[in-house]
N, C-alpha and C positions, 0 to 999 in steps of 0.2 A: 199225279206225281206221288211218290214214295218217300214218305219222312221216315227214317231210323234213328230212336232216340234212344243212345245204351244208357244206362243207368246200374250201378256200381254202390257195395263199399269202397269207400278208398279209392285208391286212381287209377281200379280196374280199367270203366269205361273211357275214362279221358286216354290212357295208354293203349286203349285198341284204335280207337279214332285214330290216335297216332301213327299206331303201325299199318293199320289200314288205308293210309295215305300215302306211305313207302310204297304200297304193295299196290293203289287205284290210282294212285294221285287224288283228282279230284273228290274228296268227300263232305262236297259243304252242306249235302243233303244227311247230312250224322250230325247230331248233336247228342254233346255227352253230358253226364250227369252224376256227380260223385257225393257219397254221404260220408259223413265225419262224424264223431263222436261232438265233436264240439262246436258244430255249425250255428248258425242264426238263422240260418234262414231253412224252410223245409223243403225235400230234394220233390214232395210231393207237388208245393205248391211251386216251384219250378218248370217241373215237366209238365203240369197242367195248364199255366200262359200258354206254354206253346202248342199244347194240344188244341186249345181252345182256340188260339189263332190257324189252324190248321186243318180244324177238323171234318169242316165241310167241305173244301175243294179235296180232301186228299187223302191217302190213305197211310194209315200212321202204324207202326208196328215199334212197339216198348220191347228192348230186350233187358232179363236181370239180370245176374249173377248166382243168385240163388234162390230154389222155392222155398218160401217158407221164412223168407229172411227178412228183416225189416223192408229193407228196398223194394221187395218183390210186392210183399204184403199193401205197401205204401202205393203204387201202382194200379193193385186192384184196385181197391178201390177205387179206384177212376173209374173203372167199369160199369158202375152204377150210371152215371151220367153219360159217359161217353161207349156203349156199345161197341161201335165200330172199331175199336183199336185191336190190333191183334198184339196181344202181351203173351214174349214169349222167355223164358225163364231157362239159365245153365247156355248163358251166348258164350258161344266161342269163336273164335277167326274165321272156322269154315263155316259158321251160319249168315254170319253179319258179310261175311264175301258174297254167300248165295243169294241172300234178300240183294243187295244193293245193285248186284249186276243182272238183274232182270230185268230185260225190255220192255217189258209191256206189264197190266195191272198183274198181281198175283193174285191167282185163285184160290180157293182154300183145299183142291186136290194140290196145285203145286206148293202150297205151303207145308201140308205134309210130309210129302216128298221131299223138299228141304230138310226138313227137323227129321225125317228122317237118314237124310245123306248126312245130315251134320252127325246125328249119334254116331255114327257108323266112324266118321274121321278120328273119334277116341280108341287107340289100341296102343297093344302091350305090345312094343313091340320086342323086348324080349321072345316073347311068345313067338312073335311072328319068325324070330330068328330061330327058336326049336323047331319049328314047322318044317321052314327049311331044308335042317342039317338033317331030317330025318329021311 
């Protein structure tokens, strides 16, 4: 089975869970995870219970918000320990769509392939309108 855990500043990932429910219905296999400025508790050691509850039947894929960013940073680190996670960094709607509706294990050719369809769903589409008219 496929765990997807967004993880976010702010109420990035708890609002994609969201909308990604309008759009799947069922997504009890997403759990999200939001960092504050003024939390108690850390988003690391959060996402790591559940990693840890999960890590051996299943295959768990971490998405961030951004590289480089506290959240992001905070996740690696898991890495150490837990290997297997596939942490993938800059999620947006059409990633978190691609991973969750795949039927069977994802390989790490089709994972690419994903992050690569997702960059791809980012466009100007002003641009796409000069293309167009021309």
């Amino acid at each position: 089975m496929t765990h997807i855990i967004l993880a976010s500043h702010g109420g990035l990932a708890k609002g994609m869970k969201d909308t990604l429910s309008m759009i799947i219905g069922d997504v009890s296999m997403i759990k999200a995870f939001s960092s504050y400025r003024d939390e108690n508790t850390s988003i690391k050691n959060e996402v790591e219970k559940l990693v840890k509850e999960n890590y051996i039947q299943n295959d768990i894929f971490i998405l961030t918000d951004i590289f480089g960013g506290s959240v992001n940073n905070a996740m690696m680190s898991l890495l150490k320990d837990y290997p297997k996670i596939h942490l993938l960094s800059g999620m947006n709607l059409s990633l978190v769509i691609s991973l969750i509706t795949q039927p069977n294990k994802i390989s790490e050719e089709l994972l690419k392939q994903i992050v690569d369809e997702s960059k791809q769903s980012i466009i100007d589409c002003n641009q796409l309108l000069k293309q167009y008219k021309q």
